[in-house]
TIMAR-678132 format. One record per residue: residue number from 1; residue in three letters; chain; x, z, y of N, C-alpha, C in turn. Coordinates in steps of 0.2 Angstrom, whole numbers, plus 5000, padded with zeros to 4 digits. Layout:
% residues N
R,NUM,ala,A,X,Z,Y,X,Z,Y,X,Z,Y $
...
END
This chain:
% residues 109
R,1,unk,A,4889,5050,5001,4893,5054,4996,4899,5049,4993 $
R,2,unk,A,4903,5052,4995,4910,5045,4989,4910,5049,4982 $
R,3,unk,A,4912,5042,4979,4912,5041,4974,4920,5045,4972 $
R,4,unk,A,4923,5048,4964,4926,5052,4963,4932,5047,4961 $
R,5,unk,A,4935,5046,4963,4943,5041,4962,4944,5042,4953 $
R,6,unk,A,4944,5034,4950,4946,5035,4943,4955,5036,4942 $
R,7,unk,A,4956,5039,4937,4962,5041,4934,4967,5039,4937 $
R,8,unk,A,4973,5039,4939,4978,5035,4942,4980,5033,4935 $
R,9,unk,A,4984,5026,4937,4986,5021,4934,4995,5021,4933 $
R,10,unk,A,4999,5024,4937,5005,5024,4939,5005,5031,4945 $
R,11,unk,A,5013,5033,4944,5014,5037,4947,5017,5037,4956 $
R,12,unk,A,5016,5043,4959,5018,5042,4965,5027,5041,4968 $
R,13,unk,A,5027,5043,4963,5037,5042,4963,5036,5033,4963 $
R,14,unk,A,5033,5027,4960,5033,5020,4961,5026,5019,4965 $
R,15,unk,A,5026,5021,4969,5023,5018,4975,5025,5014,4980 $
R,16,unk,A,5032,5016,4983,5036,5014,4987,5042,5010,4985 $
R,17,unk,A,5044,5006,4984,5051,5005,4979,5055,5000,4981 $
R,18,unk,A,5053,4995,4984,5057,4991,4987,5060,4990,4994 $
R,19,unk,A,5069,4990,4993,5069,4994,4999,5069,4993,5006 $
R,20,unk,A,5068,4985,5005,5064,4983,5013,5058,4987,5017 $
R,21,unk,A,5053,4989,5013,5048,4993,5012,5048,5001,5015 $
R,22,unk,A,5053,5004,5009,5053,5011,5011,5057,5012,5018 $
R,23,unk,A,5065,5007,5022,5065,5005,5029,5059,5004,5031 $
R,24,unk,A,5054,5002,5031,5049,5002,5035,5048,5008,5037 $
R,25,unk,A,5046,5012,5031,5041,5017,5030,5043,5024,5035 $
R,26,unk,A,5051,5021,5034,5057,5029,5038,5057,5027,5044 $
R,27,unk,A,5054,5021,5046,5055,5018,5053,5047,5020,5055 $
R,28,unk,A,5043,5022,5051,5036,5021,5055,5032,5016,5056 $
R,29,unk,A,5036,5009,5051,5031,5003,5054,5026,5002,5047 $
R,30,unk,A,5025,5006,5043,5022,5003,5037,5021,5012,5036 $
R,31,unk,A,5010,5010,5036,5008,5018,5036,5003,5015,5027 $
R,32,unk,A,5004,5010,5025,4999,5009,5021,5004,5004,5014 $
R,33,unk,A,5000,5004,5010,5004,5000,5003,4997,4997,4998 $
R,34,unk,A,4997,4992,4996,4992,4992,4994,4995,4988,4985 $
R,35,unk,A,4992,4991,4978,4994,4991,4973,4990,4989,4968 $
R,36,unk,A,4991,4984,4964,4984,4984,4958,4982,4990,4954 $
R,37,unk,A,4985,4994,4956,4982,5002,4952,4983,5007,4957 $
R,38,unk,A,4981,5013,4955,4977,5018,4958,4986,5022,4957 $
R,39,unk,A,4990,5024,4963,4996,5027,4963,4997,5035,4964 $
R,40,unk,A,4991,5036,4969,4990,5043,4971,4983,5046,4974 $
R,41,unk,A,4985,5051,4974,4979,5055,4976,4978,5056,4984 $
R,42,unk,A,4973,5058,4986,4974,5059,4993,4976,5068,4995 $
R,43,unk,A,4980,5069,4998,4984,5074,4999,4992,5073,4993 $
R,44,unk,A,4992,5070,4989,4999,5071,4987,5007,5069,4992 $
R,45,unk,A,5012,5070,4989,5017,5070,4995,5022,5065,4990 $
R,46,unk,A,5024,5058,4996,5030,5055,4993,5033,5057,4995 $
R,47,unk,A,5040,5056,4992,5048,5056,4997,5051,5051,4993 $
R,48,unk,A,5053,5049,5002,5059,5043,5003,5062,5044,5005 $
R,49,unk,A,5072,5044,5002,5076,5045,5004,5077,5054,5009 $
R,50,unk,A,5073,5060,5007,5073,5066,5010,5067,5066,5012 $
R,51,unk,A,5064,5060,5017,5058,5062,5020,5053,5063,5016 $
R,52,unk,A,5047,5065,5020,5040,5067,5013,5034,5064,5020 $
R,53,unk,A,5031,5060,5015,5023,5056,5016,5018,5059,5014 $
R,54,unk,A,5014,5060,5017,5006,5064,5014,5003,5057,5013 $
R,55,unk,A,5000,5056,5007,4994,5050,5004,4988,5051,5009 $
R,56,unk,A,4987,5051,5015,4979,5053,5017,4972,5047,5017 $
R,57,unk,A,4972,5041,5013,4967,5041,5009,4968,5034,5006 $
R,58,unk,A,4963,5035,5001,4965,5031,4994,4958,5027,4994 $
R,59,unk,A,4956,5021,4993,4953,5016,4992,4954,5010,4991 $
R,60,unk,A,4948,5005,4987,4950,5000,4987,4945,4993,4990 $
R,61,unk,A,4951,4988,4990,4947,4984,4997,4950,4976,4993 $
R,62,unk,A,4946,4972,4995,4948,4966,4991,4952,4963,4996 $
R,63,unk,A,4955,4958,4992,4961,4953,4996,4959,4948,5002 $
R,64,unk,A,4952,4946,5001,4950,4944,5006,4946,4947,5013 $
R,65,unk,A,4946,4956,5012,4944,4959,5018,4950,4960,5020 $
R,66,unk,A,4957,4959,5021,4962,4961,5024,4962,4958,5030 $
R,67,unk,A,4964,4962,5038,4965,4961,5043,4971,4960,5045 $
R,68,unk,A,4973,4958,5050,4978,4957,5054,4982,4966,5056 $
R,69,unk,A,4974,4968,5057,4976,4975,5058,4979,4981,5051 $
R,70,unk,A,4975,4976,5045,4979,4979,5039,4987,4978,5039 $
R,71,unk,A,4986,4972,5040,4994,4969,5037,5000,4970,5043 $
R,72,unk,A,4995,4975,5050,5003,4977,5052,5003,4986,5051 $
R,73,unk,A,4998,4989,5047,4999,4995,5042,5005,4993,5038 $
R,74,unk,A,5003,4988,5035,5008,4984,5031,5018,4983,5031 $
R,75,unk,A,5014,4984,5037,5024,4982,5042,5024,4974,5043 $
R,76,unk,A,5018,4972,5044,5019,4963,5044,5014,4961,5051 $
R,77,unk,A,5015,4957,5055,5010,4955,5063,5003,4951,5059 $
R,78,unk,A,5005,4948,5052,4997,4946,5052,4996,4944,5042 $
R,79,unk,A,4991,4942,5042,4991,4943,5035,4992,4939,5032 $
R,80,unk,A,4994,4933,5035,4999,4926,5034,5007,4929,5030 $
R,81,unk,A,5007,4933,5035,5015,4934,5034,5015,4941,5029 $
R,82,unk,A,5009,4945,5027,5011,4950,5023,5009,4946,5014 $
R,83,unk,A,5005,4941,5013,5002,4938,5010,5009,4933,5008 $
R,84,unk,A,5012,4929,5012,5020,4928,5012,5024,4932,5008 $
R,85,unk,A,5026,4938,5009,5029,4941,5006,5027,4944,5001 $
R,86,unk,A,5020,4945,5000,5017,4948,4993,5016,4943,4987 $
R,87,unk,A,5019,4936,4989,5016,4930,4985,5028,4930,4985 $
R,88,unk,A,5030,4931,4988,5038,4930,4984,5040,4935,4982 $
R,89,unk,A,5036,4941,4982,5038,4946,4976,5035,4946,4969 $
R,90,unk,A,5029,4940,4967,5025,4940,4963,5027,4933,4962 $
R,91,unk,A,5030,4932,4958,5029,4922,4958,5024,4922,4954 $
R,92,unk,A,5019,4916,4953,5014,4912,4951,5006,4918,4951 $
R,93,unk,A,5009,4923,4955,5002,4926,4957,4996,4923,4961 $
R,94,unk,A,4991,4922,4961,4987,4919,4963,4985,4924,4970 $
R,95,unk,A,4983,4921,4974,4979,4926,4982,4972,4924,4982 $
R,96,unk,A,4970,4928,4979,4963,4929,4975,4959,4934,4982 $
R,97,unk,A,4954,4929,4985,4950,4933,4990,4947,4938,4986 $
R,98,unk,A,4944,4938,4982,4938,4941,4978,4945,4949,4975 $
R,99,unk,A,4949,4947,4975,4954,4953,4970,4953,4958,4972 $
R,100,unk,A,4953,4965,4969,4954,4973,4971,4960,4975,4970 $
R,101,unk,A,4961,4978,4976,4967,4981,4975,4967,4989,4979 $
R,102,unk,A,4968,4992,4977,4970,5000,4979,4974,5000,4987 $
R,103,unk,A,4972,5006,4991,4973,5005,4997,4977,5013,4995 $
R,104,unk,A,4983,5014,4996,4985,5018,5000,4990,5020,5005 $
R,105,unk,A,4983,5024,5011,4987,5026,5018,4990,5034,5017 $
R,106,unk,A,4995,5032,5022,5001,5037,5022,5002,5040,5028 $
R,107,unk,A,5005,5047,5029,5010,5047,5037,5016,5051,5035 $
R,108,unk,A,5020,5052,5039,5024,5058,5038,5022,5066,5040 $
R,109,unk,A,5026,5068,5036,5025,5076,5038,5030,5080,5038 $
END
């Protein structure tokens, strides 16, 4: 039995927002985003730029279970290089194996 998702922290409209990203997301290469807070639900719908993304599923997974297979969800070939770029968008953030962070997966519809 899964447990009941607690409350969202932030809205689905700021899930996707920087725009190298959302480029991904309209290309297909990034099905997944992962957030220190809980952003949406499963079945809700983003839109970027006209298109609409269905959430279909919402979890959370620590910074140290991240694959290679995560981080090209991610739109990145390995977790070197999404961890890279998650570390110069955040200066003096730490990459905390042990951390939790929110997993949401997306597709288009």
């Amino acid at each position: 039995m899964t447990q009941p998702l607690p409350p969202k922290t932030c809205s689905i409209d700021r899930l996707v927002t920087v725009q190298e990203d959302v480029e991904k997301v309209l290309r297909g290469e990034k099905t997944a985003t992962r957030r220190n807070g809980r952003y949406a639900d499963p079945g809700e719908i983003m839109e970027l730029n006209g298109s609409r993304f269905e959430v279909t599923n919402v979890y959370q997974q620590s910074l140290g279970e991240l694959s290679d297979e995560h981080a090209k969800m991610e739109g990145y070939e390995t977790v070197e290089a999404y961890k890279n770029y998650i570390l110069s968008l955040h200066a003096g953030m730490p990459w905390l194996p042990h951390m939790k962070v929110w997993v949401h997966e997306f597709r288009a519809v």
